[in-house]
Backbone as JSON Lines, residues from 0, in Angstrom:
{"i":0,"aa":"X","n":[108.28,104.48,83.22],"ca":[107.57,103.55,84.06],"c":[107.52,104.07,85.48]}
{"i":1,"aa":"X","n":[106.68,103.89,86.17],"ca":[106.14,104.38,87.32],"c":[106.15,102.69,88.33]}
{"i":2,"aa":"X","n":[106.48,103.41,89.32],"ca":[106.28,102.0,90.4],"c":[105.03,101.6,90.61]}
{"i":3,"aa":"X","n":[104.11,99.83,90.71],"ca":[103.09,99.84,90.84],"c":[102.49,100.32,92.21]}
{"i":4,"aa":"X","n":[101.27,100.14,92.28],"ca":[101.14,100.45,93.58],"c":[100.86,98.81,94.49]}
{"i":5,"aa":"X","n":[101.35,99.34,95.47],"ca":[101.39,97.66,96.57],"c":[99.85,96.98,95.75]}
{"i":6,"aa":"X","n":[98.98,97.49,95.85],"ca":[97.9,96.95,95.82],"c":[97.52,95.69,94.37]}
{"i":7,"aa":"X","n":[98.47,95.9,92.91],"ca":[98.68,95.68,91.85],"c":[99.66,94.57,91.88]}
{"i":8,"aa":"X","n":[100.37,94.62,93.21],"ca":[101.77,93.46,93.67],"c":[101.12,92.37,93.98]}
{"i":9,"aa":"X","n":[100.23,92.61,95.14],"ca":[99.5,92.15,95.91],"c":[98.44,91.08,95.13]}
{"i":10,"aa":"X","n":[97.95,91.76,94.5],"ca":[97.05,91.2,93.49],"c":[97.46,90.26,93.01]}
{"i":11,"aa":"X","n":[98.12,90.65,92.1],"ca":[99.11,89.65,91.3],"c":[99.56,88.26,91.94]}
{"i":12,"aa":"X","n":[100.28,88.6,92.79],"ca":[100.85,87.59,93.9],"c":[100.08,86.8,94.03]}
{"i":13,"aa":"X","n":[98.17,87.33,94.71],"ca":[97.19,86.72,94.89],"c":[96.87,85.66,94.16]}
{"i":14,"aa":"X","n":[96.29,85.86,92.71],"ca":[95.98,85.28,91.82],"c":[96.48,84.11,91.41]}
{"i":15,"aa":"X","n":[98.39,84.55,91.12],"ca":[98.84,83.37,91.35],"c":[99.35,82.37,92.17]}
{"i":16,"aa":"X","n":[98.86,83.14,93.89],"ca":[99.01,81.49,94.71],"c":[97.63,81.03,94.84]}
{"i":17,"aa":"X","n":[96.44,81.77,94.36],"ca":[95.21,81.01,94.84],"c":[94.74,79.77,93.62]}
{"i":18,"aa":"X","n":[95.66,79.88,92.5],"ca":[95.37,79.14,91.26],"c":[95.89,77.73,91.2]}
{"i":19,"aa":"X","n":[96.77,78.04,90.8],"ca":[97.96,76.5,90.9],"c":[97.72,75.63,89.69]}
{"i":20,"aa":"X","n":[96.67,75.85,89.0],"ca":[96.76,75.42,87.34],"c":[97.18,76.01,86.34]}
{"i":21,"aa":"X","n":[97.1,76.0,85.08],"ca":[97.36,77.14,84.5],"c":[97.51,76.41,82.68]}
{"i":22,"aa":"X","n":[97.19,77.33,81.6],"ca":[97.05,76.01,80.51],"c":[98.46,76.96,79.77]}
{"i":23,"aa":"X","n":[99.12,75.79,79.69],"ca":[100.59,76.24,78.87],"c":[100.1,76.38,77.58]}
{"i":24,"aa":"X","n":[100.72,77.27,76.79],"ca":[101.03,76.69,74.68],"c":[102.13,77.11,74.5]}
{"i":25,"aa":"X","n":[102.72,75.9,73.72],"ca":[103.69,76.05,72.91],"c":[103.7,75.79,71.56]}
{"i":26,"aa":"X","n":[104.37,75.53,70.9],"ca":[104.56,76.0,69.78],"c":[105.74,75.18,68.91]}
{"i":27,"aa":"X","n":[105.69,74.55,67.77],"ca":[106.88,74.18,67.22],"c":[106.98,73.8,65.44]}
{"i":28,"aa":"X","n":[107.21,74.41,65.0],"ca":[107.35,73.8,63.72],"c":[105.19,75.03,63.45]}
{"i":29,"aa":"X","n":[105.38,75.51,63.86],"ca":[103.77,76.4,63.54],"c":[102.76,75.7,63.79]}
{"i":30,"aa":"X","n":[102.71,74.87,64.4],"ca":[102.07,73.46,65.24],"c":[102.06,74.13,66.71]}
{"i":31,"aa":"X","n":[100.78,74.8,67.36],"ca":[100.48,75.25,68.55],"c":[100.1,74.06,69.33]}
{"i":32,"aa":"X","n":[100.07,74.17,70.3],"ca":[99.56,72.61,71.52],"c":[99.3,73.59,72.87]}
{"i":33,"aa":"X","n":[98.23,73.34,73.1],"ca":[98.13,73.65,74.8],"c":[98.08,72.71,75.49]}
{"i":34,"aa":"X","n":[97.98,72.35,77.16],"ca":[97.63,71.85,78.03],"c":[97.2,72.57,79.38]}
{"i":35,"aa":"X","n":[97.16,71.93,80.45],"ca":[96.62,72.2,81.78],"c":[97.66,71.53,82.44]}
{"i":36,"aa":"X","n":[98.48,72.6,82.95],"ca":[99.68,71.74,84.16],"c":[99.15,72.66,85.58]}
{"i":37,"aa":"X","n":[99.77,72.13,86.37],"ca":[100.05,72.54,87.95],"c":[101.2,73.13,87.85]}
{"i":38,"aa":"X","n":[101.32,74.19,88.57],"ca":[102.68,75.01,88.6],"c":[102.78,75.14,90.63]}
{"i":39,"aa":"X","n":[103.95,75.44,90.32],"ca":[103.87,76.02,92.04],"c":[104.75,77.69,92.13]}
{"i":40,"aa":"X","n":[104.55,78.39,93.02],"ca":[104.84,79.42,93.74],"c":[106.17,79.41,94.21]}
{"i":41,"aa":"X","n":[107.23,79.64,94.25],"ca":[108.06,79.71,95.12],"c":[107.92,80.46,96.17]}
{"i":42,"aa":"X","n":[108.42,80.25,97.35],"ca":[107.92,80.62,98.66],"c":[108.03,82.62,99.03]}
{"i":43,"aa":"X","n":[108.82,83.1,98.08],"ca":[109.12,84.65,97.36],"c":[108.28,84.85,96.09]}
{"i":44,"aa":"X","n":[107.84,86.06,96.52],"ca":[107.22,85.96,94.96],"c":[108.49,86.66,94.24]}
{"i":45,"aa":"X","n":[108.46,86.43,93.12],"ca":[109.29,86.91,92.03],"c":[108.44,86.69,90.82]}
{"i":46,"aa":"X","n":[109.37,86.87,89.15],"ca":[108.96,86.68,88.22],"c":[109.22,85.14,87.2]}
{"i":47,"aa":"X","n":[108.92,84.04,88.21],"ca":[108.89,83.05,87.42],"c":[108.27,81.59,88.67]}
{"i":48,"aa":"X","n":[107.44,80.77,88.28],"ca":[106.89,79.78,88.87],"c":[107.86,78.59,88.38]}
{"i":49,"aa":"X","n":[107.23,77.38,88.95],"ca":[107.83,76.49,88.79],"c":[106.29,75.18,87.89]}
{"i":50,"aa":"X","n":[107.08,74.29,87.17],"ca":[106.06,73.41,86.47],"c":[106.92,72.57,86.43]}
{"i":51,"aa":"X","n":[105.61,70.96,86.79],"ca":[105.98,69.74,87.04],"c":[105.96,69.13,85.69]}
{"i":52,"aa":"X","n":[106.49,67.88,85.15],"ca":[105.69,67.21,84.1],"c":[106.57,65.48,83.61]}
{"i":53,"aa":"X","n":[106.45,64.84,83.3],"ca":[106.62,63.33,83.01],"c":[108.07,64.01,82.18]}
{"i":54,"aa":"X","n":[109.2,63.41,82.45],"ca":[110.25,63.12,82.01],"c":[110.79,63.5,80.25]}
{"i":55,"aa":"X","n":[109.11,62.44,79.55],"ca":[109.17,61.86,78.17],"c":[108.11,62.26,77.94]}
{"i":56,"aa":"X","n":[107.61,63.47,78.18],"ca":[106.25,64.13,77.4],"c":[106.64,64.41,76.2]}
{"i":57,"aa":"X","n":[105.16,64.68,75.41],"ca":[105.26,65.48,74.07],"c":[105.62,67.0,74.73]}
{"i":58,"aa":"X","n":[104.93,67.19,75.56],"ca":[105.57,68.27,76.03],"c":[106.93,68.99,76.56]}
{"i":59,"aa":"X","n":[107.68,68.1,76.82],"ca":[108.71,68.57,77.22],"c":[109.43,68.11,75.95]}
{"i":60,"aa":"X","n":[109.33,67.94,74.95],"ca":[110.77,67.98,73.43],"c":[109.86,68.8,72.67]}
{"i":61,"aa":"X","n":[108.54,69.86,73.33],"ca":[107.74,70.82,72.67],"c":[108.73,71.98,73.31]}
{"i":62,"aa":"X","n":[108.96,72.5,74.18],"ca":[109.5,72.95,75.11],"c":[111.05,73.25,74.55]}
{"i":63,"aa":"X","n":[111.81,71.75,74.41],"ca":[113.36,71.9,74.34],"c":[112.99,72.39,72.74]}
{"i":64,"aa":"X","n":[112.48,72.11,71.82],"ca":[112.77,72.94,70.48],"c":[112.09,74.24,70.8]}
{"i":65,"aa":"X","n":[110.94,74.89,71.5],"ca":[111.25,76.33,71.37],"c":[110.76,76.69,72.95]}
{"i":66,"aa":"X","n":[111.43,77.46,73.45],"ca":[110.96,77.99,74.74],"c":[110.68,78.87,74.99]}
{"i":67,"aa":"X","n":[109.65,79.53,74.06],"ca":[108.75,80.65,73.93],"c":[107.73,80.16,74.22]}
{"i":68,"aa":"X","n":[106.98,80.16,75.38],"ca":[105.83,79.81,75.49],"c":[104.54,80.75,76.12]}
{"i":69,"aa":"X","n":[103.35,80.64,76.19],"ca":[102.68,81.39,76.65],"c":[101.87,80.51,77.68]}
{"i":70,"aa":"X","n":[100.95,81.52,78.74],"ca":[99.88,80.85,79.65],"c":[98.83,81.98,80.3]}
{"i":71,"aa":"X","n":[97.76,81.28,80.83],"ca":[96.62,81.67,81.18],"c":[96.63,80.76,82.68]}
{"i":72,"aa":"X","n":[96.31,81.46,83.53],"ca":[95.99,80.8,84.78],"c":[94.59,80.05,85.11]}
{"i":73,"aa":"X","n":[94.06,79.35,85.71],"ca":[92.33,79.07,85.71],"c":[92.3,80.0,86.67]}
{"i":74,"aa":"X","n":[90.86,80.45,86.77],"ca":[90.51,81.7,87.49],"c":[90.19,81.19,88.85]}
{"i":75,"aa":"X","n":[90.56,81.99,90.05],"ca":[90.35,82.07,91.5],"c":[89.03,81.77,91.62]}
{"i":76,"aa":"X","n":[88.86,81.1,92.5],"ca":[87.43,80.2,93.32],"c":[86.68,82.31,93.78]}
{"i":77,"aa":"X","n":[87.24,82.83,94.66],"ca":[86.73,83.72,94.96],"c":[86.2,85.09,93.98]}
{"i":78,"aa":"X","n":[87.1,85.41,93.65],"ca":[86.99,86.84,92.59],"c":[87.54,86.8,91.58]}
{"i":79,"aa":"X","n":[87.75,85.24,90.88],"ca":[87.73,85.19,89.19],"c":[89.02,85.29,88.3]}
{"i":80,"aa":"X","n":[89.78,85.74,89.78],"ca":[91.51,86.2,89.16],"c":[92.0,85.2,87.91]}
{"i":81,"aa":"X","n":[92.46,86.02,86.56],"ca":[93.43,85.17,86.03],"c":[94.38,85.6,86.26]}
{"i":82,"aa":"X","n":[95.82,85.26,85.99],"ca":[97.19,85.77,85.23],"c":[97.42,85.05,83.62]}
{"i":83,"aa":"X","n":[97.59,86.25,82.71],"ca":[98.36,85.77,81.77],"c":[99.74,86.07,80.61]}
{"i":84,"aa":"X","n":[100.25,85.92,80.1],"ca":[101.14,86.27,79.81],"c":[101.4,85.55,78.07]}
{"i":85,"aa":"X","n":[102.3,86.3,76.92],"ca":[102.42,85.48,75.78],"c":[103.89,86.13,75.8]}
{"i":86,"aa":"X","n":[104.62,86.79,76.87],"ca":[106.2,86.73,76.66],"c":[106.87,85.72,78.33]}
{"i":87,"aa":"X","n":[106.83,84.81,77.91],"ca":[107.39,84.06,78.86],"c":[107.97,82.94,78.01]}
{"i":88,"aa":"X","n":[109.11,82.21,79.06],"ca":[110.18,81.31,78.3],"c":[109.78,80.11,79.88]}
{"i":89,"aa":"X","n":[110.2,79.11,79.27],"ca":[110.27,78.07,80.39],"c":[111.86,77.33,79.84]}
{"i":90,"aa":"X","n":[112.39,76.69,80.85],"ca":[113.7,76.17,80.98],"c":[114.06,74.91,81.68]}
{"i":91,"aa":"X","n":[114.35,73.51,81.62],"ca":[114.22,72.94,82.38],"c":[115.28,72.74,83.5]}
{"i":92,"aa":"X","n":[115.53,72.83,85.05],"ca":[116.48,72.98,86.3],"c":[116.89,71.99,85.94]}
{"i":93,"aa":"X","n":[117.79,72.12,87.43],"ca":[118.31,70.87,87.97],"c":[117.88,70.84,89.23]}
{"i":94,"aa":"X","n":[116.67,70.66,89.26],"ca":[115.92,70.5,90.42],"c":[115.32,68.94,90.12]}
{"i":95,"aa":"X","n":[115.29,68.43,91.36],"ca":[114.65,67.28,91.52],"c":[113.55,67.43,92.19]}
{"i":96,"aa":"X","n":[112.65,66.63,91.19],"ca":[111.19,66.59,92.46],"c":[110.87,66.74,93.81]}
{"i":97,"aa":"X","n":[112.23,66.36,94.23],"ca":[111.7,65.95,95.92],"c":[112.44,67.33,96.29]}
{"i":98,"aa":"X","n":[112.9,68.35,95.41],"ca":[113.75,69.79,95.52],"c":[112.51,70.55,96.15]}
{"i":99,"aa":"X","n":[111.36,69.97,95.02],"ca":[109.98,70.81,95.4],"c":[108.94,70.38,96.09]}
{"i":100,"aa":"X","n":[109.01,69.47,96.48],"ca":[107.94,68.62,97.28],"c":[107.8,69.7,98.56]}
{"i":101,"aa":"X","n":[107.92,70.27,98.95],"ca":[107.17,70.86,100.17],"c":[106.53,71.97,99.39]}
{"i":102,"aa":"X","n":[106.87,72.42,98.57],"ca":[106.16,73.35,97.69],"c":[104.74,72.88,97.34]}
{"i":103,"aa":"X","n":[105.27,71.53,96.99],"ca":[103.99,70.57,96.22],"c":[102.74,70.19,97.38]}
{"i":104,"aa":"X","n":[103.52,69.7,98.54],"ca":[102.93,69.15,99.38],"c":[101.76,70.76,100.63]}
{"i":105,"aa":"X","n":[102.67,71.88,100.59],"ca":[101.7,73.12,100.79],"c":[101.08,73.8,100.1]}
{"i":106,"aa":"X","n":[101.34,73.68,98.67],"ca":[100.08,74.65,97.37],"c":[99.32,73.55,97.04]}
{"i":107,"aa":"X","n":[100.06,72.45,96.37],"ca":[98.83,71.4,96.01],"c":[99.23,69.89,96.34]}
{"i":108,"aa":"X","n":[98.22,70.06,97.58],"ca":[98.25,68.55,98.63],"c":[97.59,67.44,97.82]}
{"i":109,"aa":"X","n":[97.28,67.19,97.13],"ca":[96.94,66.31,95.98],"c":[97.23,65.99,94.65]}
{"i":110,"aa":"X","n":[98.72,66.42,94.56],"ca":[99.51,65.99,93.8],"c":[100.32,65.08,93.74]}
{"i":111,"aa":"X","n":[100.7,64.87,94.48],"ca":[101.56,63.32,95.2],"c":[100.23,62.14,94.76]}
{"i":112,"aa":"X","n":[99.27,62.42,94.93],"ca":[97.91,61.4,94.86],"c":[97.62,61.43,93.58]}
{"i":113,"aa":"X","n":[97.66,62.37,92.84],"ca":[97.14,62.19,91.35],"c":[98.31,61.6,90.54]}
{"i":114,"aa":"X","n":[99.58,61.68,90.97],"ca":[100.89,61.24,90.07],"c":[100.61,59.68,90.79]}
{"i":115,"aa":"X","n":[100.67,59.29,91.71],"ca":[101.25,58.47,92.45],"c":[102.1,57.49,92.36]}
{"i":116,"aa":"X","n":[102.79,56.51,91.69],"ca":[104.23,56.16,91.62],"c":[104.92,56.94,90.76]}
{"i":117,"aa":"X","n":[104.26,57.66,89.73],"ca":[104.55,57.96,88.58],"c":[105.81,59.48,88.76]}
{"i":118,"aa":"X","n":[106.02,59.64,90.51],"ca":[106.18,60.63,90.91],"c":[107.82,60.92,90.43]}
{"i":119,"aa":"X","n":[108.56,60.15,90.13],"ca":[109.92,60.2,90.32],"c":[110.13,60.18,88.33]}
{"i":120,"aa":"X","n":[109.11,59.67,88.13],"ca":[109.37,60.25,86.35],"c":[109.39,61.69,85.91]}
{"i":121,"aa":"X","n":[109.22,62.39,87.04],"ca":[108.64,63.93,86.7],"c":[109.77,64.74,86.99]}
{"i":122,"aa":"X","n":[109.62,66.06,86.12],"ca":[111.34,67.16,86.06],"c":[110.52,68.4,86.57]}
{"i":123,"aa":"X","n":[111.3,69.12,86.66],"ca":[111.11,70.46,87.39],"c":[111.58,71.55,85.99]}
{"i":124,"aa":"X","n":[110.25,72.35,85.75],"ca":[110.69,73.14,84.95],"c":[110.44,74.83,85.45]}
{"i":125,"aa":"X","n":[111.38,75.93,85.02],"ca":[110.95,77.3,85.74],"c":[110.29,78.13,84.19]}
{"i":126,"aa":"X","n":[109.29,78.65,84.54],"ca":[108.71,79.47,83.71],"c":[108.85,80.91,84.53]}
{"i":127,"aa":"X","n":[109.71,81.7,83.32],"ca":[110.13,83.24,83.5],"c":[108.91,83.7,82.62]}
{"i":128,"aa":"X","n":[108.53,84.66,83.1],"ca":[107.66,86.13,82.43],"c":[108.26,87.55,82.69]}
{"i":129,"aa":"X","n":[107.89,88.47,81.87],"ca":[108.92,90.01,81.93],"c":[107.81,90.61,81.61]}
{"i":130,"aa":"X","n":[106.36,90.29,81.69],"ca":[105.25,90.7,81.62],"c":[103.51,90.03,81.7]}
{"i":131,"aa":"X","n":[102.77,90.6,82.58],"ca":[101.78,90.18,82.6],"c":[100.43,90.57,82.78]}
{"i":132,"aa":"X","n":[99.34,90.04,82.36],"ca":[98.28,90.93,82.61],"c":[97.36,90.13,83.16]}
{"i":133,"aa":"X","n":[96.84,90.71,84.22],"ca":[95.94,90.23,85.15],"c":[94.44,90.71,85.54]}
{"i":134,"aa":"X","n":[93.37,89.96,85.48],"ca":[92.25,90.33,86.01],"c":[91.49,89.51,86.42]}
{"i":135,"aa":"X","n":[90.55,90.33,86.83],"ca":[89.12,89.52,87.85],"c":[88.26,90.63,88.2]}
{"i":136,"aa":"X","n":[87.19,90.08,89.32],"ca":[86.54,91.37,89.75],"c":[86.92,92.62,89.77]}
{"i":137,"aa":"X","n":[87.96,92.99,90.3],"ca":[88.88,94.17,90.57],"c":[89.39,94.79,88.91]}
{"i":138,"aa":"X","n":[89.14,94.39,88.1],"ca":[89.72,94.92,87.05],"c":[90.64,94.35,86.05]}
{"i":139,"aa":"X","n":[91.62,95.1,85.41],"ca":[92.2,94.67,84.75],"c":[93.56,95.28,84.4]}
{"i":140,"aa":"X","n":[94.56,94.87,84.69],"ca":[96.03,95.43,84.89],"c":[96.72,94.65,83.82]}
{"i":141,"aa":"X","n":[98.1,95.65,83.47],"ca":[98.7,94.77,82.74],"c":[100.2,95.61,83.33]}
{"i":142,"aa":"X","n":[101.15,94.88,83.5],"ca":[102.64,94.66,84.3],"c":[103.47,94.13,84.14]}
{"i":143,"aa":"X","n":[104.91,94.95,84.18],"ca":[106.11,94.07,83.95],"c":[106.52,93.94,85.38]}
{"i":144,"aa":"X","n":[107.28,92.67,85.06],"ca":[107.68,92.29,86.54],"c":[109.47,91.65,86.32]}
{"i":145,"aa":"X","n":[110.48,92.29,87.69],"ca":[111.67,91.99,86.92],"c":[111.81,90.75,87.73]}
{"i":146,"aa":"X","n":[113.5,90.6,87.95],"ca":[113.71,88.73,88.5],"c":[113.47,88.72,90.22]}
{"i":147,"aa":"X","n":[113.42,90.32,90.14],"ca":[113.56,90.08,91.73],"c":[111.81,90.32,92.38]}
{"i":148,"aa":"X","n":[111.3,90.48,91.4],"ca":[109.77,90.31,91.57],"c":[109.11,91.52,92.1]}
{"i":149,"aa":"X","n":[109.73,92.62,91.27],"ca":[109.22,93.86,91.3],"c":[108.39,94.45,90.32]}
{"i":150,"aa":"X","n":[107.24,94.65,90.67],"ca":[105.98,94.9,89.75],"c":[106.08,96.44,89.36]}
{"i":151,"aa":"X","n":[106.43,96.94,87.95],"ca":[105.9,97.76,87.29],"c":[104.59,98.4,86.49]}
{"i":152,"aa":"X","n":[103.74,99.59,86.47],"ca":[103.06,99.24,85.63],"c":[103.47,100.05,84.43]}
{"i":153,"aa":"X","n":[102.85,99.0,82.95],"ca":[103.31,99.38,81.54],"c":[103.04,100.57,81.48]}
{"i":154,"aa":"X","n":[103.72,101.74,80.56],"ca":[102.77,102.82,80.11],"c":[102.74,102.65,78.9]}
């Protein structure tokens, strides 16, 4: 493996703070399910985001039986960027909502408004990836990335 070049970091990084959606699948019993959650950025990039979601979802006892999950980002308003990935795990913290609320309140200022009381039913989950592939205008890359959010590219 060869170091990426800044420009492939950069990218990456890009894509996923200009997005902030992203459609999960999981998986259980050979029973696939997707959705469309909001994730957030941590204020470092590294190799794992953060995802909001209701307490008592189908989704989250989709999750605690297998946490192999995969995702696709929605593509950038500007140049189309996705990120996606099918080796990633999600885990749920011990983070409390209000752990991430400035996160919430500077990537997506209309989240507090779309939950609205419903806000304190919601858990904090971290989605790890150890690989990903990304494109848009610019092309098409594919990259491992470790915890400390150092971008490799595959050979």
């Amino acid at each position: 493996m060869t170091t990426a070049t800044a420009t492939q970091s950069e990218l990456l990084e890009k894509y996923l703070r200009d997005s902030h959606v992203l459609n999960l699948a999981t998986c259980v019993n050979n029973r696939p399910s997707n959705r469309d959650v909001f994730y957030l950025m941590p204020d470092e990039f590294t190799n794992y985001i953060y995802i909001t979601t209701p307490r008592n979802s189908n989704k989250m006892a989709e999750i605690e039986a297998n946490p192999y999950v995969s995702f696709t980002t929605v593509p950038t308003d500007d140049d189309n960027g996705v990120v996606t990935s099918n080796k990633a795990q999600i885990h749920l913290t011990d983070k409390a909502i209000d752990d991430v609320l400035p996160l919430l309140d500077n990537q997506i200022p209309e989240w507090t408004e779309v939950v609205g009381g419903a806000k304190e039913t919601f858990v904090v989950w971290k989605l790890e990836f150890e690989s990903v592939k990304f494109f848009g205008n610019q092309g098409i890359n594919s990259v491992l990335i470790d915890d400390q959010g150092v971008v490799t590219e595959e050979v």
